[in-house]
C-alpha atoms as a printed R data frame, in Angstrom:
    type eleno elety resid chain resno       x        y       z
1   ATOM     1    CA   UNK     A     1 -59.323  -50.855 -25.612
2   ATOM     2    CA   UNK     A     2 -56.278  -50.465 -23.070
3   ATOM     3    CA   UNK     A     3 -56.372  -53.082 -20.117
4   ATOM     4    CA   UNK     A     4 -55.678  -52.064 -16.770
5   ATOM     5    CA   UNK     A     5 -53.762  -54.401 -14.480
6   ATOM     6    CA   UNK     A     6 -54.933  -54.853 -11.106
7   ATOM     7    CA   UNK     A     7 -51.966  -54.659  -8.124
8   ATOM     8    CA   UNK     A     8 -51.914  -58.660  -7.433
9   ATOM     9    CA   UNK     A     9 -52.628  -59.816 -11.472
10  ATOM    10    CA   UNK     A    10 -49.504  -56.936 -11.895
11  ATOM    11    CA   UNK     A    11 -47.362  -58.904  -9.187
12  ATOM    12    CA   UNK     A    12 -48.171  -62.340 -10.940
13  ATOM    13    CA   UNK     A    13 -47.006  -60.972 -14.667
14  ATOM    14    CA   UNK     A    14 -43.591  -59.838 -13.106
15  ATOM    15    CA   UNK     A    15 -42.888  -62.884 -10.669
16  ATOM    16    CA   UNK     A    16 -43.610  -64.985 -14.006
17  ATOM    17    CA   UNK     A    17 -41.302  -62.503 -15.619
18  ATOM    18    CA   UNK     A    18 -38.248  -63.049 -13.451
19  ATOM    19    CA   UNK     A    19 -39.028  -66.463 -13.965
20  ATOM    20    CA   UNK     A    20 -38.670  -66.846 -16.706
21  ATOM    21    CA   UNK     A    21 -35.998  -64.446 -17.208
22  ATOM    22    CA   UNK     A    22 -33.979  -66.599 -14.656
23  ATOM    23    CA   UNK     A    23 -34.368  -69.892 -16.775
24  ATOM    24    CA   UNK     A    24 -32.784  -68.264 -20.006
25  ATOM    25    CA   UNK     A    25 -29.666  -66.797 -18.295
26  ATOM    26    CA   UNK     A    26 -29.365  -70.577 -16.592
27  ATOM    27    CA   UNK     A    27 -29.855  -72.180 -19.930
28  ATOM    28    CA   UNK     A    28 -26.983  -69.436 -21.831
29  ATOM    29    CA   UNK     A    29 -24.550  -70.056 -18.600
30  ATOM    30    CA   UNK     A    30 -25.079  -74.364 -19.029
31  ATOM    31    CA   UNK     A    31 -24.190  -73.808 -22.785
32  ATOM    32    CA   UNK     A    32 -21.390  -71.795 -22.148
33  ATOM    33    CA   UNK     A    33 -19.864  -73.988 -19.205
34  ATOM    34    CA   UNK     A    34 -20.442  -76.706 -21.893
35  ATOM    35    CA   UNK     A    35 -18.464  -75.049 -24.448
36  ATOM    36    CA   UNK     A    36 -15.409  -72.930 -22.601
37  ATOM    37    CA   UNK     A    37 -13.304  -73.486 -19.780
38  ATOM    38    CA   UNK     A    38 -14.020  -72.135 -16.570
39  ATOM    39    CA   UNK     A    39 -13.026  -68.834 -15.339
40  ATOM    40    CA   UNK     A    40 -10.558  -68.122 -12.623
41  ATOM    41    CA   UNK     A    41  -9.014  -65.526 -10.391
42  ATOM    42    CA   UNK     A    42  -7.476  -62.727 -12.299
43  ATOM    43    CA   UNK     A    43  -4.644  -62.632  -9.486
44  ATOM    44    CA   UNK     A    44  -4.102  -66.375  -9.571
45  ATOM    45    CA   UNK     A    45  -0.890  -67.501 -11.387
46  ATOM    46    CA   UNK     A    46  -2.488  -69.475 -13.792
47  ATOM    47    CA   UNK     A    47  -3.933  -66.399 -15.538
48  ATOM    48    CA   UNK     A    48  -0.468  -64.408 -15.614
49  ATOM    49    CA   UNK     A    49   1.057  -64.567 -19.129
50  ATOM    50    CA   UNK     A    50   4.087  -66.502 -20.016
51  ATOM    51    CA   UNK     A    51   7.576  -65.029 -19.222
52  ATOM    52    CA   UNK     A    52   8.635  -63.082 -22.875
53  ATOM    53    CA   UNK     A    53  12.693  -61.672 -22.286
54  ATOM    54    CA   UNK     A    54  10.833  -59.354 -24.739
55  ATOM    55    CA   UNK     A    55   8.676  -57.487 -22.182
56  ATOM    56    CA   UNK     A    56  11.366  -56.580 -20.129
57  ATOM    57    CA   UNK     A    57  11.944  -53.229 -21.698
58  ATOM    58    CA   UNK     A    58   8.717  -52.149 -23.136
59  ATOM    59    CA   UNK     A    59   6.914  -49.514 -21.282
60  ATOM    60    CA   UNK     A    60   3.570  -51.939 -22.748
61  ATOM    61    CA   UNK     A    61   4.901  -55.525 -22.585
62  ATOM    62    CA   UNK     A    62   2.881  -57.871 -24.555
63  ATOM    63    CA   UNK     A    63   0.308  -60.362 -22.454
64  ATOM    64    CA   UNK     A    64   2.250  -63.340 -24.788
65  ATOM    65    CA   UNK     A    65   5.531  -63.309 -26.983
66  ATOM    66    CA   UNK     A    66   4.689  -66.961 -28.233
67  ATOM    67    CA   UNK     A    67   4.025  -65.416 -31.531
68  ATOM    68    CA   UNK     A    68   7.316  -63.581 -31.484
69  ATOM    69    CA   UNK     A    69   9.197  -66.817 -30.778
70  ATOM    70    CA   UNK     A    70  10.752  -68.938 -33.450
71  ATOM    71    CA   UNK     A    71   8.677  -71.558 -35.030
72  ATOM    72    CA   UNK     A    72  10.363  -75.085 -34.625
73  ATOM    73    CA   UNK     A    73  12.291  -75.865 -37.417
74  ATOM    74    CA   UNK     A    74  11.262  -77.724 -40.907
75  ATOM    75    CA   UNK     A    75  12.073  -81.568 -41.105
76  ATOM    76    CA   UNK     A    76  13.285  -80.023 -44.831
77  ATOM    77    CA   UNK     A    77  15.953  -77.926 -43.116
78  ATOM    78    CA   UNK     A    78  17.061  -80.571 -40.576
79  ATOM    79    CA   UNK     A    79  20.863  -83.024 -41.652
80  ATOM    80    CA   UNK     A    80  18.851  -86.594 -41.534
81  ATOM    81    CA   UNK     A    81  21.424  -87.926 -39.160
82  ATOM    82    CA   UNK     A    82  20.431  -91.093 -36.573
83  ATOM    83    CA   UNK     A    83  20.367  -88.574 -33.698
84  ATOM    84    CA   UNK     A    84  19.645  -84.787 -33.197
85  ATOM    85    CA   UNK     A    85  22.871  -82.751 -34.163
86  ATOM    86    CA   UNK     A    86  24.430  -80.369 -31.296
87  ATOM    87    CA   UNK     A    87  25.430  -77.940 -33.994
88  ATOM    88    CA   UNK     A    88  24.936  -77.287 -37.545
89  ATOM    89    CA   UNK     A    89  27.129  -75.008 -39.535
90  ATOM    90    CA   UNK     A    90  26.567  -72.966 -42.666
91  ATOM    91    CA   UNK     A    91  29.122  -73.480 -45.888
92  ATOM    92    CA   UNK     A    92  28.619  -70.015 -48.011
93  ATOM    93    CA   UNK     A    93  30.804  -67.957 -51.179
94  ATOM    94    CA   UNK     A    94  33.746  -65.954 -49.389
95  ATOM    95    CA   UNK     A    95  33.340  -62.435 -51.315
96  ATOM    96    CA   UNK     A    96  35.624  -59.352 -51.196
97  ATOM    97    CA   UNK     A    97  33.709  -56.352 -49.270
98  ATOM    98    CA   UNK     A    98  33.296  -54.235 -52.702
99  ATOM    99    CA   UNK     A    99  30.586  -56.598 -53.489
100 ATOM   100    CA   UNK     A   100  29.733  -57.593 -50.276
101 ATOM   101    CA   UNK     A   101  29.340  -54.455 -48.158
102 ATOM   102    CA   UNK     A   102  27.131  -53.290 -50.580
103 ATOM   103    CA   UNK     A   103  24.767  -56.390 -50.673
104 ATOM   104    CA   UNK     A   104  24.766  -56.215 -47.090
105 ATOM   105    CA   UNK     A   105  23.207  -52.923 -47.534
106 ATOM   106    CA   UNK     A   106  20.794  -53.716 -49.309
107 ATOM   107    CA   UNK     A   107  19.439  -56.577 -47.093
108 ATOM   108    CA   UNK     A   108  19.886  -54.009 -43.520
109 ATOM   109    CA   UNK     A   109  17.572  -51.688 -45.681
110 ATOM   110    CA   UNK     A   110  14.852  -54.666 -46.770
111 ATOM   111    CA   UNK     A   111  15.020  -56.935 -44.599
112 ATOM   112    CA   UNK     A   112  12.589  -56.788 -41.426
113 ATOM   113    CA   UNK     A   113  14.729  -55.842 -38.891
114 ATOM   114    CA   UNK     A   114  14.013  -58.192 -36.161
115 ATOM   115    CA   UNK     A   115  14.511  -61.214 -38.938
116 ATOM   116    CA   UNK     A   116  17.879  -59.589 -39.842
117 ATOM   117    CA   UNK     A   117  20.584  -61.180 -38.047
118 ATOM   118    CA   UNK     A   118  23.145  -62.227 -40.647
119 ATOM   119    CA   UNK     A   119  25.086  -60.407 -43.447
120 ATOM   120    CA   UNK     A   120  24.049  -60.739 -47.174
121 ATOM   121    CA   UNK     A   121  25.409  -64.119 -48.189
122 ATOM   122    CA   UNK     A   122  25.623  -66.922 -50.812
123 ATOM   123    CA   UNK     A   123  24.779  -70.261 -48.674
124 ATOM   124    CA   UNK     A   124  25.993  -73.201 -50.387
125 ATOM   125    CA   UNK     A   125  24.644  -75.623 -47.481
126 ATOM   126    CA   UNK     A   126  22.540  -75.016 -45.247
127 ATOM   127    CA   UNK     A   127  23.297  -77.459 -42.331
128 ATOM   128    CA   UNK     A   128  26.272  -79.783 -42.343
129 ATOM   129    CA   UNK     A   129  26.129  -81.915 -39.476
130 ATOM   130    CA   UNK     A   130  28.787  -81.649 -36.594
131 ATOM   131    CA   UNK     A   131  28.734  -85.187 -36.175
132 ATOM   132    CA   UNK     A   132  30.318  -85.458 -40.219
133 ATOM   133    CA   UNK     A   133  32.309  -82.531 -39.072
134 ATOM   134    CA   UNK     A   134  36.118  -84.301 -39.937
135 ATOM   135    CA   UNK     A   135  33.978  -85.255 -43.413
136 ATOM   136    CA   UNK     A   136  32.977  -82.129 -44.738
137 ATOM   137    CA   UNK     A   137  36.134  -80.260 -43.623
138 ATOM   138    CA   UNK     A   138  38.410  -82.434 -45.409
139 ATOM   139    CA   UNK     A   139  36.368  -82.212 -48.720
140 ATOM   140    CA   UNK     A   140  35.897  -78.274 -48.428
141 ATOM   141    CA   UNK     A   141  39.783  -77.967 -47.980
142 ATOM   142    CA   UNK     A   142  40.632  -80.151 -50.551
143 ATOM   143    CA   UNK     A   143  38.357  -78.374 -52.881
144 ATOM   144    CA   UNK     A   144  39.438  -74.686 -52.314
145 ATOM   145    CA   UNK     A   145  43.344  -76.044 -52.820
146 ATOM   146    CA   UNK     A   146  43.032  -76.784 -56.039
147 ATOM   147    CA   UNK     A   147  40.111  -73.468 -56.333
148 ATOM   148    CA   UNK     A   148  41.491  -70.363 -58.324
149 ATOM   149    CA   UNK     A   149  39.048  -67.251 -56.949
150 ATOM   150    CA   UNK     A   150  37.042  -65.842 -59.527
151 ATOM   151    CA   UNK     A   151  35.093  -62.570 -60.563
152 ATOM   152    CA   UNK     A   152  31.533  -62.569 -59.633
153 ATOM   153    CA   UNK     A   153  28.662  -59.378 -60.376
154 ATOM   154    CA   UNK     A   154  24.816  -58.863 -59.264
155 ATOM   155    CA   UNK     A   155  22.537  -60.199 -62.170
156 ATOM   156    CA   UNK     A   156  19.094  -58.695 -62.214
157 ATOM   157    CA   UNK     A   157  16.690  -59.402 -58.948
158 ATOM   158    CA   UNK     A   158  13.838  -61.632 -58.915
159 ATOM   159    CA   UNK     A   159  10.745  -61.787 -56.912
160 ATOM   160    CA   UNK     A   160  10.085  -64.915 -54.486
161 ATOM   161    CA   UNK     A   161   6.209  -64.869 -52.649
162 ATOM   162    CA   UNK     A   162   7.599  -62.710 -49.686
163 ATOM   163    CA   UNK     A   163  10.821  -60.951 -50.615
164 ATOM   164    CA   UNK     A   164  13.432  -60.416 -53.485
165 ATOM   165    CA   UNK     A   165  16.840  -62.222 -53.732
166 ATOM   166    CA   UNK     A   166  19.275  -60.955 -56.350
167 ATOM   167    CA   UNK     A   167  20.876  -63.490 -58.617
168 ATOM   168    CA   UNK     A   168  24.395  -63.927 -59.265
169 ATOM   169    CA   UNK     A   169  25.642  -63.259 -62.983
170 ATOM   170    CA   UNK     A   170  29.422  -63.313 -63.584
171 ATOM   171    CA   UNK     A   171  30.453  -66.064 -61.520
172 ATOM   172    CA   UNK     A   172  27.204  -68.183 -61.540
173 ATOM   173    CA   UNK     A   173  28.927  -71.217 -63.580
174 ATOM   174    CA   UNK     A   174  32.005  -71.368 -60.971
175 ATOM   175    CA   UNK     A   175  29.526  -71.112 -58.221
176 ATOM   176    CA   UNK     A   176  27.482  -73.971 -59.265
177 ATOM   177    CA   UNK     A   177  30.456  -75.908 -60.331
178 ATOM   178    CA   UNK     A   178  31.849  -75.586 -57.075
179 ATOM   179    CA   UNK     A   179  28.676  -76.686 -54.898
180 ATOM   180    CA   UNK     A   180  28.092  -80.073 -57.509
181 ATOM   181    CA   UNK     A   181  31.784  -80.904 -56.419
182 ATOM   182    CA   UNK     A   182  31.224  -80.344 -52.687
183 ATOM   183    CA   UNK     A   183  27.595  -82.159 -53.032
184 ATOM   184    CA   UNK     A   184  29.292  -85.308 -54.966
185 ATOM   185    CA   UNK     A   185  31.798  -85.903 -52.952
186 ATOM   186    CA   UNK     A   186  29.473  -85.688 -49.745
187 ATOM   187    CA   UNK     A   187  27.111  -88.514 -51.645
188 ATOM   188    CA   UNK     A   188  30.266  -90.849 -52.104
189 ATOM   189    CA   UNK     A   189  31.435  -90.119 -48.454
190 ATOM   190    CA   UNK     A   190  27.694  -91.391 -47.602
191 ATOM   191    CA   UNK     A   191  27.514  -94.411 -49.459
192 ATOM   192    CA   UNK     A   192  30.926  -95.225 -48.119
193 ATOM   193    CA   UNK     A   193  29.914  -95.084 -44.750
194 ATOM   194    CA   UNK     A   194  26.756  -97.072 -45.671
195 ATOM   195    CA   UNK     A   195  29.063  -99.580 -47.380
196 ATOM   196    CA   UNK     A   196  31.508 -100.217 -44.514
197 ATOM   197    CA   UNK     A   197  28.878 -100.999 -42.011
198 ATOM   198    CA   UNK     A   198  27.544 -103.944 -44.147
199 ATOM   199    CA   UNK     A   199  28.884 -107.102 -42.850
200 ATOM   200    CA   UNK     A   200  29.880 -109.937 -44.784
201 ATOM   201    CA   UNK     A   201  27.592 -112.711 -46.481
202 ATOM   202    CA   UNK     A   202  29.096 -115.546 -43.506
203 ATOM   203    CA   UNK     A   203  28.545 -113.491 -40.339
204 ATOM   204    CA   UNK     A   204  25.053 -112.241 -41.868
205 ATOM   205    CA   UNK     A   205  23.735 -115.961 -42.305
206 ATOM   206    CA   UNK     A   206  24.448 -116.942 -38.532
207 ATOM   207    CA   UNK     A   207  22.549 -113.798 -37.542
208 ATOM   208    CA   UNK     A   208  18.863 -114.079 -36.552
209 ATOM   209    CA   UNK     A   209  16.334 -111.509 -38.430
210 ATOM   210    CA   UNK     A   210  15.462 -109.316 -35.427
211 ATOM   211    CA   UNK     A   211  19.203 -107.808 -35.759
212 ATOM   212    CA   UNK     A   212  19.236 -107.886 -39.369
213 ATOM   213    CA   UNK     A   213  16.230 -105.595 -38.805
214 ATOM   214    CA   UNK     A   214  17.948 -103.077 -36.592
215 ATOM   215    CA   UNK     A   215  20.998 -103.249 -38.922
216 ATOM   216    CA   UNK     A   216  19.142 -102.274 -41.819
217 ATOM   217    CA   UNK     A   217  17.355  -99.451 -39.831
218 ATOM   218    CA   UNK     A   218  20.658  -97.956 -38.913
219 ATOM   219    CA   UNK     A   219  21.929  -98.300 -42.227
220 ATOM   220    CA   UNK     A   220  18.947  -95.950 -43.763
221 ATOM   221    CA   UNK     A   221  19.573  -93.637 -40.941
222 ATOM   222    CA   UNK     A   222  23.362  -93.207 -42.380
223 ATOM   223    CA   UNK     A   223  22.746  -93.305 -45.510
224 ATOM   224    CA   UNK     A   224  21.145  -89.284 -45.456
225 ATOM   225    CA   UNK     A   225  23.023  -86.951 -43.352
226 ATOM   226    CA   UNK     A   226  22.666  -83.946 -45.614
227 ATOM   227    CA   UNK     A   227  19.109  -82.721 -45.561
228 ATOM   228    CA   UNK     A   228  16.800  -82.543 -47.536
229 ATOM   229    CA   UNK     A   229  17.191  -78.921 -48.283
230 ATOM   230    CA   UNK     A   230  21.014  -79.879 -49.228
231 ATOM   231    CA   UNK     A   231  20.404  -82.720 -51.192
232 ATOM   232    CA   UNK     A   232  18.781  -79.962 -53.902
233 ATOM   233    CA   UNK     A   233  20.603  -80.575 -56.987
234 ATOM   234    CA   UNK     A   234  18.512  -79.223 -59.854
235 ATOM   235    CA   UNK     A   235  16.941  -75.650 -59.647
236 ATOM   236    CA   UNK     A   236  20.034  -74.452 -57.237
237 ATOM   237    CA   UNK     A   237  21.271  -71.018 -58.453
238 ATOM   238    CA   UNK     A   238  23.374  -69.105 -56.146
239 ATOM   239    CA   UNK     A   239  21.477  -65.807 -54.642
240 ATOM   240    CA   UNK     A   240  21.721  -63.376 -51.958
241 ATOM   241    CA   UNK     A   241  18.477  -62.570 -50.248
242 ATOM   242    CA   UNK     A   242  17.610  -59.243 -49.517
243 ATOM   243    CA   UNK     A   243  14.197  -59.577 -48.623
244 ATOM   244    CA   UNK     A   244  11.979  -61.999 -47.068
245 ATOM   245    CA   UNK     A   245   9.119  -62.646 -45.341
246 ATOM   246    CA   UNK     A   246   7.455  -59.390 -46.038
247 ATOM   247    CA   UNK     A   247   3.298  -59.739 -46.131
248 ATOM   248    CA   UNK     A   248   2.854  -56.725 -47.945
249 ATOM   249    CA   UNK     A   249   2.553  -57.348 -51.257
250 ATOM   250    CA   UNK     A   250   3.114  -53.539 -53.031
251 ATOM   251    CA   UNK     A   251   6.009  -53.343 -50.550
252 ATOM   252    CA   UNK     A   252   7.663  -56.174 -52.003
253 ATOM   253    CA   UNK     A   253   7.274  -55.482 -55.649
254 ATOM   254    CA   UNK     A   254   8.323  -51.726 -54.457
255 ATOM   255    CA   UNK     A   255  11.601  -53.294 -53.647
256 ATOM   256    CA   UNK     A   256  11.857  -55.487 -56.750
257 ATOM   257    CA   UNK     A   257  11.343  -52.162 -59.028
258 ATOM   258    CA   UNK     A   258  14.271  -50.202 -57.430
259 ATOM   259    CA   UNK     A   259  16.423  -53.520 -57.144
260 ATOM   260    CA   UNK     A   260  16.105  -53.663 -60.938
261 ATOM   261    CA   UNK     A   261  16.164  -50.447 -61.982
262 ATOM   262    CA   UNK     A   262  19.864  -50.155 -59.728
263 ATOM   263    CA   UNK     A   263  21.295  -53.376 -59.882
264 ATOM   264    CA   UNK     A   264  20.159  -54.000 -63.753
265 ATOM   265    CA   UNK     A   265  22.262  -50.678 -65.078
266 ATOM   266    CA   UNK     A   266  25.227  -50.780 -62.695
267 ATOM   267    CA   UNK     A   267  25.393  -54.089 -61.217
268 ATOM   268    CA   UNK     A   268  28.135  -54.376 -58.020
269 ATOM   269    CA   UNK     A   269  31.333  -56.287 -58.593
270 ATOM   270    CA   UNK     A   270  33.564  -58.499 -56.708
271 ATOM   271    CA   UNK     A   271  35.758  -61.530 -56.280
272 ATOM   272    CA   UNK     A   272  35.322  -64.719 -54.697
273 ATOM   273    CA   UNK     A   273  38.410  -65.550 -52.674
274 ATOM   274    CA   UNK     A   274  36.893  -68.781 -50.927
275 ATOM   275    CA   UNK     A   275  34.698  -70.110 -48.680
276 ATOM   276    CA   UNK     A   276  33.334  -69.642 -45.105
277 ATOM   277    CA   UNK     A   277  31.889  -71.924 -42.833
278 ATOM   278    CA   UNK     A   278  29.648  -70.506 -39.792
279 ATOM   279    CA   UNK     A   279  28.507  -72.198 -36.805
280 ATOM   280    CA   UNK     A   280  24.253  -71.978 -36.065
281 ATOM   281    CA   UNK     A   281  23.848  -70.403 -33.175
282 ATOM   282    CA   UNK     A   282  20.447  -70.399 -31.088
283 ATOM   283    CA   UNK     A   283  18.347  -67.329 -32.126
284 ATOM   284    CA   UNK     A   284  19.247  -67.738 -35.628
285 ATOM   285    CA   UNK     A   285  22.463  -65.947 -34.981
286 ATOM   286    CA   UNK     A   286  25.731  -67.021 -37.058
287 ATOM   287    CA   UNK     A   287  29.355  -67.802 -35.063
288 ATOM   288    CA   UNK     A   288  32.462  -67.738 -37.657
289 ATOM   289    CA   UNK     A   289  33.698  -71.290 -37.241
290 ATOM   290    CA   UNK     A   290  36.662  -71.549 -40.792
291 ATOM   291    CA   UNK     A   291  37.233  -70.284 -43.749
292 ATOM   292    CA   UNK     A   292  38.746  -71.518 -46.921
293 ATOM   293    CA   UNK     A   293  40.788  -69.763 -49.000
294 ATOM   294    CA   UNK     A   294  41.347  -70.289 -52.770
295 ATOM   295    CA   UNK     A   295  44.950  -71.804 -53.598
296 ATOM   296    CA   UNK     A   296  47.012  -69.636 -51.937
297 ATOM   297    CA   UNK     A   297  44.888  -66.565 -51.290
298 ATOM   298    CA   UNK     A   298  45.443  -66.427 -47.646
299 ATOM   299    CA   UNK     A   299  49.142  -65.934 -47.299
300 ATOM   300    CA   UNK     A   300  50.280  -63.379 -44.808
301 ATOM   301    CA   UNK     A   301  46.556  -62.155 -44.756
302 ATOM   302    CA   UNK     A   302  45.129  -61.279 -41.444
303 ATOM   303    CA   UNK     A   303  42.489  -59.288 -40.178
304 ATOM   304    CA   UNK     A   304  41.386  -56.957 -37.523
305 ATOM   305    CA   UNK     A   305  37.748  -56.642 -36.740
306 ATOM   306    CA   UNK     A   306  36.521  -52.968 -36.433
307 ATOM   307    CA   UNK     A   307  33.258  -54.471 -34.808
308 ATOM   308    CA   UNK     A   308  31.363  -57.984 -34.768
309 ATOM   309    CA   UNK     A   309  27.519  -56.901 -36.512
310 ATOM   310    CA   UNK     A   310  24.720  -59.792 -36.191
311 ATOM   311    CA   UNK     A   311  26.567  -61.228 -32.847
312 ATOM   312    CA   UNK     A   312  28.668  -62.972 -34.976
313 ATOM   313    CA   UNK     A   313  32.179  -64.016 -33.301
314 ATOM   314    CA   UNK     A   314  35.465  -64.254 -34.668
315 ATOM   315    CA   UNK     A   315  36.889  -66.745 -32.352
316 ATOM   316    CA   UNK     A   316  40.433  -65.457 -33.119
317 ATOM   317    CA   UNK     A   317  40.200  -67.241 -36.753
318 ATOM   318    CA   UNK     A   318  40.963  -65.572 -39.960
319 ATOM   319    CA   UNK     A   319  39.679  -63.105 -41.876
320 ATOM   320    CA   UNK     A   320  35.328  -64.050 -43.072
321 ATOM   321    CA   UNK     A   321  35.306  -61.718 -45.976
322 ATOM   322    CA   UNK     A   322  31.231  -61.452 -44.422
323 ATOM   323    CA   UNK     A   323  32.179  -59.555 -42.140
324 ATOM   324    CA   UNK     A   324  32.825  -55.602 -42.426
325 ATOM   325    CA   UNK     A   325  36.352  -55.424 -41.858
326 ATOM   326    CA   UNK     A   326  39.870  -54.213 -41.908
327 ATOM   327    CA   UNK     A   327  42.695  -55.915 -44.076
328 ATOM   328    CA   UNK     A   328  46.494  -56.020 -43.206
329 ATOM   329    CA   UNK     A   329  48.900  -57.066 -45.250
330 ATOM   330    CA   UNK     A   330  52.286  -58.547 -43.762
């Protein structure tokens, strides 16, 4: 049987309504305040996104480019040096452009484009201190004097978890030979330096432990000035990337199929006429800093640049064979 609701019982039921209506939106607000910050003016500055240089031409500029910025760099990666490094350069295989342009290519065509900001290369090391600068120069130029250049080809590509590199075949004994050199004689410069800082048995008695302390910690900072990354020894095999960091997973193994199906039957060719050393720029970006050339290689070689790809910079040195390029002989 249906109830009817007299006026005043009907004006109870919804003031106890509202009620208690009231006490569960104060309850949800308390456990929100409880669990989230505050909310504040839309106009104020605090809720304005971060200043991205990338918004500055897009027609819908993104609230926040901290995504889009670089993440900060691997302790792996970094020259283990007693203080932080103003620059770090890049020692990689000098090739002629007939194998070079080609591989460079390749990597413009796989390689995200807003990741792509260097030629195809062979990296030898991946950050030589500045501070060991007069070091590593003397060693590199001692090695590619007595350094006869040598054919190099493409071997067949292989996958890695987010790209494809393509391994060197002709070439991949000299290559490896050359980088063991370079690597040794960095470890003996190390130990050298390690060595001459150790004082002698009768000024080390008359010292008192708290310096013998800080002595020792400054010797195990010099002793490692190549990083990590550097230090690699077994494994190594000289490579040019050509893709990386690529999520999609069919995209990558689309890549690897082609790679091997072009580079398997009629791999590219070249010659190795020394080696280049490039200068890390902020950004990721690569500045021409030397290059070495095999024995006598260079003589009355110059170059002039037809245009400067990547925003990498001649600085009025000789020809980088990385770089697409025009050859003059004199």
């Amino acid at each position: 049987m249906r109830k009817i609701l007299t006026p005043q019982l009907n004006r109870s039921c919804t003031k106890a309504g509202k009620a208690f209506h009231m006490s569960r939106t104060s309850s949800y607000a308390a456990a929100a305040a409880a669990t989230t910050t505050p909310s504040t003016n839309r106009t104020s500055k605090q809720q304005q996104p971060p200043f991205c240089p990338t918004n500055l031409h897009r027609t819908n500029p993104e609230p926040n480019c901290q995504a889009r910025h670089p993440p900060p760099p691997n302790p792996y990666h970094i020259p283990r040096t007693a203080s932080p490094e103003s620059s770090v350069y890049v020692l990689t295989l000098s090739a002629t452009p007939s194998i070079q342009e080609p591989l460079t290519s390749l990597r413009s065509k796989y390689f995200p484009p807003h990741l792509n900001k260097t030629p195809a290369h062979i990296t030898l090391f991946h950050a030589l201190p500045h501070s060991r600068y007069a070091v590593f120069d003397a060693a590199i130029t001692a090695l590619a004097r007595r350094t006869r250049p040598y054919a190099i080809s493409t071997g067949c590509p292989r996958r890695m978890s987010k790209g494809v590199l393509v391994l060197l075949d002709k070439g991949d004994i000299e290559s490896k030979a050359i980088r063991a050199q370079l690597l040794d004689k960095f470890l003996r410069e190390e130990e050298d330096e390690v060595k001459s800082h150790h004082p002698s048995p009768t000024s080390q008695a008359s010292e008192d432990k708290e310096h013998s302390a800080t002595q020792e910690h400054q010797e195990q900072e010099q002793r490692g000035w190549l990083s990590e990354q550097d230090l690699k020894r077994k494994g190594w095999s000289p490579h040019w990337t050509v893709m990386n960091k690529v999520d999609d997973g069919k995209r990558v193994q689309a890549a690897l199929d082609t790679l091997t199906r072009r580079l398997c039957d009629e791999p590219e060719r070249g010659r190795v006429d020394g080696l280049a050393l490039w200068r890390y720029m902020p950004g990721g970006r690569w500045e021409g800093a030397k290059e070495y050339w095999f024995g006598d290689v260079g003589e009355g070689r110059s170059t002039l640049y037809t245009n400067e790809p990547y925003g990498i910079r001649s600085n009025h040195i000789r020809s980088l064979d990385l770089i697409p390029q025009i050859y003059i002989k004199t």
